[in-house]
GUGUTI-991651 format. One record per residue (C-alpha): residue in three letters; x, y, z. Coordinates in steps of 0.25 Angstrom, whole numbers, always signed. Layout:
[node 'ALA', [X, Y, Z]]
...
This chain:
[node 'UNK', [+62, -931, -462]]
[node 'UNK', [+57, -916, -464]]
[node 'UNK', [+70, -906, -459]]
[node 'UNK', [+63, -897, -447]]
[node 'UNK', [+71, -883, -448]]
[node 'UNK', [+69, -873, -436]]
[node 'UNK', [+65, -860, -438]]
[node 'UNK', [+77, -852, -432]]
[node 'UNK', [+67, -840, -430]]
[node 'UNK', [+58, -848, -418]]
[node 'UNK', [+72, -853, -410]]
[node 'UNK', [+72, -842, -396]]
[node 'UNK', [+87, -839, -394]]
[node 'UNK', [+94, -842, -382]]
[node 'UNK', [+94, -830, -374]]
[node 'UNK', [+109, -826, -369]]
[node 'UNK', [+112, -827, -354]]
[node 'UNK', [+124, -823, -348]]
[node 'UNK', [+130, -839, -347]]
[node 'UNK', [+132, -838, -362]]
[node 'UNK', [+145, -831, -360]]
[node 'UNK', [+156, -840, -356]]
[node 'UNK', [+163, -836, -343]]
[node 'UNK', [+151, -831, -334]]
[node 'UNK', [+155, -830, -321]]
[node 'UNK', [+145, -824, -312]]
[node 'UNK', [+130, -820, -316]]
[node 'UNK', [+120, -814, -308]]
[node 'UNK', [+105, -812, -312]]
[node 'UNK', [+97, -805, -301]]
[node 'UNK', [+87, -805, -311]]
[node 'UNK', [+85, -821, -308]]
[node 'UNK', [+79, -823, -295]]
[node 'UNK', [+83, -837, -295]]
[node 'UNK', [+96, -834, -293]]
[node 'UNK', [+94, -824, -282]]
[node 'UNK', [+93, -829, -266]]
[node 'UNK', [+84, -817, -259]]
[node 'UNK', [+77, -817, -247]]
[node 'UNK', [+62, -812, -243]]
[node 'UNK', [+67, -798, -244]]
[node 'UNK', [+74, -801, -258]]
[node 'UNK', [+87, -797, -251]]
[node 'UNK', [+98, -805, -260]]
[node 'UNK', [+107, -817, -254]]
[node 'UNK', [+114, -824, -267]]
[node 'UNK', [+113, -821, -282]]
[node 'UNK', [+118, -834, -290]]
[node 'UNK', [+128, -834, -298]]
[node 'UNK', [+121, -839, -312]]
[node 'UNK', [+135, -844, -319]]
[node 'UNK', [+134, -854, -308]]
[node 'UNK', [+143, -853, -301]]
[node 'UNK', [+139, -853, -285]]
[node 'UNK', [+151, -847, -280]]
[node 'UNK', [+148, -834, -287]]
[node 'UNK', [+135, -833, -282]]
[node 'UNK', [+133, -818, -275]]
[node 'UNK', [+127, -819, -261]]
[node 'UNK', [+125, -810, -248]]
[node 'UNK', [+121, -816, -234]]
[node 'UNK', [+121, -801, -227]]
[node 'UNK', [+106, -797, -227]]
[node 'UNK', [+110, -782, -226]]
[node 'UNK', [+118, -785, -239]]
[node 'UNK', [+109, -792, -249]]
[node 'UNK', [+105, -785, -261]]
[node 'UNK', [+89, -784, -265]]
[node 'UNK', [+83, -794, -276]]
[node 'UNK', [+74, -783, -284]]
[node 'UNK', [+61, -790, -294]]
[node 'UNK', [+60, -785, -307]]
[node 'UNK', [+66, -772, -307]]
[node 'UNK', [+61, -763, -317]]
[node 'UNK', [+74, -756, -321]]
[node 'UNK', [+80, -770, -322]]
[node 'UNK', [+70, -774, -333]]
[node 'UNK', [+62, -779, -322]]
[node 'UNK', [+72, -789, -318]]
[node 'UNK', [+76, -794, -305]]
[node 'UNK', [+89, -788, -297]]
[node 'UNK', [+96, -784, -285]]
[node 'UNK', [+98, -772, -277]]
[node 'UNK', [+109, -769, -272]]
[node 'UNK', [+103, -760, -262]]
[node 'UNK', [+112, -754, -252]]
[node 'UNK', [+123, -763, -246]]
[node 'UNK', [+121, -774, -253]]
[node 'UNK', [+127, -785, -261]]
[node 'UNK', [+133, -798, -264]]
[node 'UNK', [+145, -806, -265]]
[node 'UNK', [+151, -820, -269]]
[node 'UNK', [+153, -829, -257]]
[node 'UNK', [+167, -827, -257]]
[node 'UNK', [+178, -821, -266]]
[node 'UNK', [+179, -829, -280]]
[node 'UNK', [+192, -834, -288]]
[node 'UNK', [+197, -823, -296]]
[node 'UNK', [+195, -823, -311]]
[node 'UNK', [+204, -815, -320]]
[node 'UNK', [+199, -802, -330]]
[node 'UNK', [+193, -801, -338]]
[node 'UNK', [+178, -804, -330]]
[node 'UNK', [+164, -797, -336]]
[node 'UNK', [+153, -791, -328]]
[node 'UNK', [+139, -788, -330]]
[node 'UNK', [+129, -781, -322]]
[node 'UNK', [+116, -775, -322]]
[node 'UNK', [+112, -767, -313]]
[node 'UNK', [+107, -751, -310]]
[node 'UNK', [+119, -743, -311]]
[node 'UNK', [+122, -738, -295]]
[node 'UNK', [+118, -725, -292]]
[node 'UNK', [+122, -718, -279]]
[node 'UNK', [+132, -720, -268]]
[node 'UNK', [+145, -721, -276]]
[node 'UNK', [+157, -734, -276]]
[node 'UNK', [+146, -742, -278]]
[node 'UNK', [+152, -758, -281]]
[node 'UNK', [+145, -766, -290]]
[node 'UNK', [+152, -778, -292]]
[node 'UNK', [+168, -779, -283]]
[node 'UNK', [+177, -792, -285]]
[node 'UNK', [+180, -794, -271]]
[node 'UNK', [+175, -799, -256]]
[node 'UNK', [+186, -795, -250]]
[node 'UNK', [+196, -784, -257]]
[node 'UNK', [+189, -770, -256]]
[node 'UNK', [+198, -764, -270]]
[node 'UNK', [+189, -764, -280]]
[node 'UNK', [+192, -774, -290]]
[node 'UNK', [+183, -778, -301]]
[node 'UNK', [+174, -767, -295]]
[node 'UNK', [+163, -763, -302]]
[node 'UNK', [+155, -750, -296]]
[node 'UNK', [+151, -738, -298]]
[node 'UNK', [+151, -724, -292]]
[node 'UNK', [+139, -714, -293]]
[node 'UNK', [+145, -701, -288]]
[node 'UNK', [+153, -699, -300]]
[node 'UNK', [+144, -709, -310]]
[node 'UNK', [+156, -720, -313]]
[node 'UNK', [+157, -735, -313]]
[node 'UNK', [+169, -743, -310]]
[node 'UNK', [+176, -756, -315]]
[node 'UNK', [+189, -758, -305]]
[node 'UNK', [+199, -769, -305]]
[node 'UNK', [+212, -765, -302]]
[node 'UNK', [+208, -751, -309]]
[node 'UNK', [+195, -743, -311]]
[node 'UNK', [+187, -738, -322]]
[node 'UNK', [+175, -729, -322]]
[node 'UNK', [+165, -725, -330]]
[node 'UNK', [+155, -714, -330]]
[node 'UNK', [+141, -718, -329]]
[node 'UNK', [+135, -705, -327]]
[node 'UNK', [+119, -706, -325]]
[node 'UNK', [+120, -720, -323]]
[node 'UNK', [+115, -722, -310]]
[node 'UNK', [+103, -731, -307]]
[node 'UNK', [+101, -735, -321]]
[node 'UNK', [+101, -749, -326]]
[node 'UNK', [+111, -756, -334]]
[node 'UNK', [+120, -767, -337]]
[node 'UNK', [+136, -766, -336]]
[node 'UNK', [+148, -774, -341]]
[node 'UNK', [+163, -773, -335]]
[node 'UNK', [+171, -782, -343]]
[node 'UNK', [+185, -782, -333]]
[node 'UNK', [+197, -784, -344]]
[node 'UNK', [+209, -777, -337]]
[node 'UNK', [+213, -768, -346]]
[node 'UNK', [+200, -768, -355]]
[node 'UNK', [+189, -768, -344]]
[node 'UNK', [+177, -762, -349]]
[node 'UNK', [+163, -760, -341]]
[node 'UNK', [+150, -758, -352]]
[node 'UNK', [+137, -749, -347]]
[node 'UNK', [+125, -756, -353]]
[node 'UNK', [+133, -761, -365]]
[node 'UNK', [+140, -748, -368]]
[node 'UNK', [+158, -749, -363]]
[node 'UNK', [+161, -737, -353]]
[node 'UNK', [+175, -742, -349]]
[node 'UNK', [+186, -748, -355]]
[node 'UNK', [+199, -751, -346]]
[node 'UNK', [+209, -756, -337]]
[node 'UNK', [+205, -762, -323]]
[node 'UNK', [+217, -771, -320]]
[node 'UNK', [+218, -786, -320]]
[node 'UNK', [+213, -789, -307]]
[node 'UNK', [+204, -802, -307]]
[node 'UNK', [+190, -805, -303]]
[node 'UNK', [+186, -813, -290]]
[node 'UNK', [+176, -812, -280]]
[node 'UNK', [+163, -802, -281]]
[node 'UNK', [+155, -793, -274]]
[node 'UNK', [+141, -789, -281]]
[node 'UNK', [+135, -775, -275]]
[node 'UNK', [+146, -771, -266]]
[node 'UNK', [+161, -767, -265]]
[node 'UNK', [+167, -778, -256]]
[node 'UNK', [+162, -773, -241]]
[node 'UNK', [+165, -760, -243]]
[node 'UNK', [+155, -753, -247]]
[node 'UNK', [+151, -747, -260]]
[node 'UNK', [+136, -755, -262]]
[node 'UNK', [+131, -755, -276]]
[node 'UNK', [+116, -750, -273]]
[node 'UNK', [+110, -755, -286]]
[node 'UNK', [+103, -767, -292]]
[node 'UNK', [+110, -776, -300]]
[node 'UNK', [+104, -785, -311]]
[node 'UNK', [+115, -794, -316]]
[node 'UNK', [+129, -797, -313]]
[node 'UNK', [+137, -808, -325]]
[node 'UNK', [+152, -811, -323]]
[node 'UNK', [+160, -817, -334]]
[node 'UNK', [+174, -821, -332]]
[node 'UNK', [+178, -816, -346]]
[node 'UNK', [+177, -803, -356]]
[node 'UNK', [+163, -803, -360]]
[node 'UNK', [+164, -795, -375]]
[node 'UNK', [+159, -796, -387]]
[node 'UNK', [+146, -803, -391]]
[node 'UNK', [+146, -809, -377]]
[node 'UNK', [+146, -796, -371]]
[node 'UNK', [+136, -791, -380]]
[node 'UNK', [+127, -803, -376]]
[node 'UNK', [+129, -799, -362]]
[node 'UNK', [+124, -785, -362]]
[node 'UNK', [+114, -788, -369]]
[node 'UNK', [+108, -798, -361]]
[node 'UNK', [+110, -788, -350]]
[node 'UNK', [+104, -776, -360]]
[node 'UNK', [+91, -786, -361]]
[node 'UNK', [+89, -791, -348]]
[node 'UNK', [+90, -780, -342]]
[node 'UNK', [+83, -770, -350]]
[node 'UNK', [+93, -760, -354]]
């Protein structure tokens, strides 16, 4: 029997997804229309949670409220996403049970420009503090990552430009990443993470007026390789 070897050279690698990181929470890819429920008007109803997890999925039954599916935009790499035009946004169906720090989030999206407060992400249906807020402010070019305490970052010309963004919520060592590069190291308290709001500040107010690419969740401190595998799958697919 003749020994048949494989040239190593000629295998296709596995491309990474996000699922390759043990502890995903929530993902959500507006670039996958699949998982998108949108009516004639491409007004959005539900994105699915892509970890599975149905409970998690983001929904809005308001038609004044729902946020614009956009095809193939070109400054997203010519990648589906969704506007966040106005008033609009979307939220779990109800508040989840809370998970403790630290919790990493990813997001692309155009970095908000205009009216200022804007919320991108907010932890809770109900309680209008603004834990686990993540926003920014376009009067004076800063982003927020606030838990029990805030921390800013200046962003200067950053308005209306595309990019990817990391907040690794640690406590003490809370850190949020700008397309790969660290712009704040800190201490936002030990308050845990529960229920999300995507596009708004609870009912208050503060809209996010932007589109948004990707949003994925883990229930752990992303680093190292794994965060280096992150971002670059972001960095790729995206077009940065």
């Amino acid at each position: 029997m003749s020994n048949f070897v494989i040239n190593p050279s000629v295998l296709e690698s596995t491309p990474f997804s996000p699922e390759d990181i043990s502890d995903l929470y929530a993902w959500y890819d507006m670039s996958e229309v699949a998982t998108i429920t949108k009516n004639g008007s491409n007004r959005v109803s539900k994105i699915e949670n892509k970890e599975g997890t149905t409970a998690r999925d983001l929904l809005q039954s308001t038609g004044d409220s729902k946020p614009l599916w956009v095809s193939a935009l070109p400054a997203a790499n010519d990648l589906d996403v969704i506007d966040f035009d106005g008033n609009r946004w979307l939220q779990t169906a109800s508040a989840l049970t809370e998970i403790d720090q630290p919790v990493t989030i990813f997001i692309v999206l155009e970095t908000p420009a205009g009216d200022s407060g804007q919320r991108w992400w907010y932890n809770s249906h109900t309680d209008v503090t603004q834990n686990f807020a993540t926003y920014s402010n376009e009067a004076v070019n800063y982003f927020s990552v606030n838990v029990d305490n805030r921390l800013d970052v200046d962003f200067s010309a950053g308005g209306g430009i595309w990019q990817y963004v990391t907040t690794q919520y640690n406590t003490t060592a809370t850190k949020l990443r700008m397309n790969g590069v660290e712009k704040i190291d800190g201490d936002v308290g030990t308050d845990g993470f529960s229920g999300y709001i995507l596009g708004a500040w609870a009912y208050n107010g503060n809209f996010i007026d932007t589109p948004i690419g990707e949003v994925i969740i883990y229930n752990k401190l992303v680093s190292g390789s794994e965060l280096t595998s992150m971002e670059t799958y972001l960095k790729d697919k995206w077009g940065f």
